[in-house]
PLY file of the C-alpha trace (Angstrom):
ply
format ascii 1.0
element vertex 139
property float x
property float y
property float z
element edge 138
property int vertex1
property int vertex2
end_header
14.92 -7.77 22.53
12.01 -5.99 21.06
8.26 -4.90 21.89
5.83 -6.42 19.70
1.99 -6.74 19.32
0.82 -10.12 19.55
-2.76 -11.84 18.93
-4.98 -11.90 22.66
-8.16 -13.03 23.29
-8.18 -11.21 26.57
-10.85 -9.00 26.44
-12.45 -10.25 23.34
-16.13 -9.63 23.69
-15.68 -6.34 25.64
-17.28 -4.85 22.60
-20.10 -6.19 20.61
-18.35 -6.32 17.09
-15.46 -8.06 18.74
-13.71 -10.69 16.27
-10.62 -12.99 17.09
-9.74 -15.47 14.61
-5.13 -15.27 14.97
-3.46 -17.33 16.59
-3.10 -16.91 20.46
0.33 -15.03 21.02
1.57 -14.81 17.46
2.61 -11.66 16.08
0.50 -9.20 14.64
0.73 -5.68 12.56
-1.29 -2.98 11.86
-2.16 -3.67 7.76
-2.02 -1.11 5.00
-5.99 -0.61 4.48
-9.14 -1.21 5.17
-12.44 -1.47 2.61
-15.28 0.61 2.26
-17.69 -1.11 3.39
-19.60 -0.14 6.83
-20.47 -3.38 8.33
-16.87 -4.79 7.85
-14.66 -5.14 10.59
-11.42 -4.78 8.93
-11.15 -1.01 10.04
-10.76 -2.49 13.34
-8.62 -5.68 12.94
-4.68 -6.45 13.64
-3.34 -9.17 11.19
-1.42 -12.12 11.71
1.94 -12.95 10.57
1.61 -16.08 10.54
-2.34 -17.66 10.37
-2.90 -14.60 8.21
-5.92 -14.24 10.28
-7.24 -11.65 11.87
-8.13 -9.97 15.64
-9.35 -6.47 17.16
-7.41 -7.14 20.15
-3.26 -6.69 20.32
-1.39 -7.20 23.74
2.06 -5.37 23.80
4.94 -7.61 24.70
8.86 -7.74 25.40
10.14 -10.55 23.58
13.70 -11.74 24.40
13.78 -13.91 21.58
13.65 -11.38 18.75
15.55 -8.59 17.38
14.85 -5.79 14.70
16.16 -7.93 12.10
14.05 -10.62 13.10
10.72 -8.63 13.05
11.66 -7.37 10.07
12.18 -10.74 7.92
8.85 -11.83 10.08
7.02 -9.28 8.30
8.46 -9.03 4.89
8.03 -13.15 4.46
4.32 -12.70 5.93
3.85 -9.97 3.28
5.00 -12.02 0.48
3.08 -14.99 1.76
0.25 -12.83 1.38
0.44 -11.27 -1.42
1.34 -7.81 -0.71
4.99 -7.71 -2.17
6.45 -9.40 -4.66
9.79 -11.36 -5.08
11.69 -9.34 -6.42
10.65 -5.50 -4.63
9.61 -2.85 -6.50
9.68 1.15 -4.73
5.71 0.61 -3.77
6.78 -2.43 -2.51
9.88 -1.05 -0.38
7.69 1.79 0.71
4.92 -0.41 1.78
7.17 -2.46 3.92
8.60 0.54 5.46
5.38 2.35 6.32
4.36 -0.85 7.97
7.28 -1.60 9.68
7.15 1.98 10.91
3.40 1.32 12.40
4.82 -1.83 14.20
7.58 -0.44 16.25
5.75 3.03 16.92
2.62 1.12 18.11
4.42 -1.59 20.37
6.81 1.13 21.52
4.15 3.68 22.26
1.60 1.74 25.08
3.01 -0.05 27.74
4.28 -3.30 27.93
0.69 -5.24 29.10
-1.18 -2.78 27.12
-3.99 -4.58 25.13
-4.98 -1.71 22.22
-7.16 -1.65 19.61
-7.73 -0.35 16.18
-10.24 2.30 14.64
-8.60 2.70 11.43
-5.80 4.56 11.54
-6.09 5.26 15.34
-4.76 2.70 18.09
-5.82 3.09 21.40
-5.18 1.10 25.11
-9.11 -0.92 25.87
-10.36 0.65 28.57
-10.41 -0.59 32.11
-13.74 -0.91 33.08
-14.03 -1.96 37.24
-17.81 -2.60 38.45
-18.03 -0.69 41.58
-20.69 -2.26 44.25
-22.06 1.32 45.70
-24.17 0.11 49.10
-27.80 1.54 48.44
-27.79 2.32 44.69
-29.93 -0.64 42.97
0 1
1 2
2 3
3 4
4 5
5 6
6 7
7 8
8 9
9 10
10 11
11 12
12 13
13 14
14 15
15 16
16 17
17 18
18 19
19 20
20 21
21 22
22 23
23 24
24 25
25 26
26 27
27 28
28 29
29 30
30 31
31 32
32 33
33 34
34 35
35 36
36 37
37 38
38 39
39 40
40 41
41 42
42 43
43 44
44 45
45 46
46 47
47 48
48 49
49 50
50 51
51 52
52 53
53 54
54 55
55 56
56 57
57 58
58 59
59 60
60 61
61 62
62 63
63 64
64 65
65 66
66 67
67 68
68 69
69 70
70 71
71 72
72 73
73 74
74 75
75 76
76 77
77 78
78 79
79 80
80 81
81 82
82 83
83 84
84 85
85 86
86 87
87 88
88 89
89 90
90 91
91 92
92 93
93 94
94 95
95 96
96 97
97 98
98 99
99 100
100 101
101 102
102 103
103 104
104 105
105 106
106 107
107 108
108 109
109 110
110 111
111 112
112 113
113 114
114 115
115 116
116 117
117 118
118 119
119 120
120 121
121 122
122 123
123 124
124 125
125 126
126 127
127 128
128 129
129 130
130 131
131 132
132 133
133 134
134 135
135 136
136 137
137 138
């Protein structure tokens, strides 16, 4: 039993730059980089194991169904899917997998379990709760 993040589309939209193109519920990590470029959302997005798509929403979970050892050949196969390591690992490639691996269990182990975070860079943080609040007399 481990906490993960996994894809959401709950509260997708809250903000205006909002992108969700993973797969409902799969896993997701926080990736290595991001460009340059201002208008690209990548600074913001969580990447999926397995669509290799990607979403600015994460929702912490429990799952039952998975151990360390499980996470961890679910996101060393997803990086060589993708292109980030290669067969046979080099040190970059062992110390990319660990500084990832790293991000994944701090940042599912950090918010609660129901948390749905997202990503400004380097910096995860729970969405905000916003209520609307009806105040009698204020129009």
């Amino acid at each position: 039993m481990v906490n993960v993040l996994v894809a959401t589309k709950e509260r997708q939209g809250d903000r205006h730059d909002d992108y969700s193109w993973a797969v409902e519920g799969e896993l997701v990590y926080v990736p290595a980089d991001a460009c340059d470029c201002p208008g690209c959302g990548c600074r913001r997005g969580f990447a999926g194991m397995a669509s290799s798509r990607a979403t600015t929403t994460a929702l912490v979970v429990e799952r039952h169904d998975l151990a360390l050892p499980d996470l961890s050949n679910a996101l060393s196969d997803c990086l060589e899917r993708q292109g980030w390591l290669s067969g046979e690992w080099t040190t970059d490639d062992e110390e990319l997998f660990r500084l990832l691996f790293q991000r994944l269990l701090v940042s599912a182990s950090h918010f609660p379990i129901g948390s749905i975070i997202e990503r400004d860079g380097h910096l995860l943080r729970r969405r905000a709760q916003t209520e609307p609040l009806e105040v009698p007399g204020l129009s």
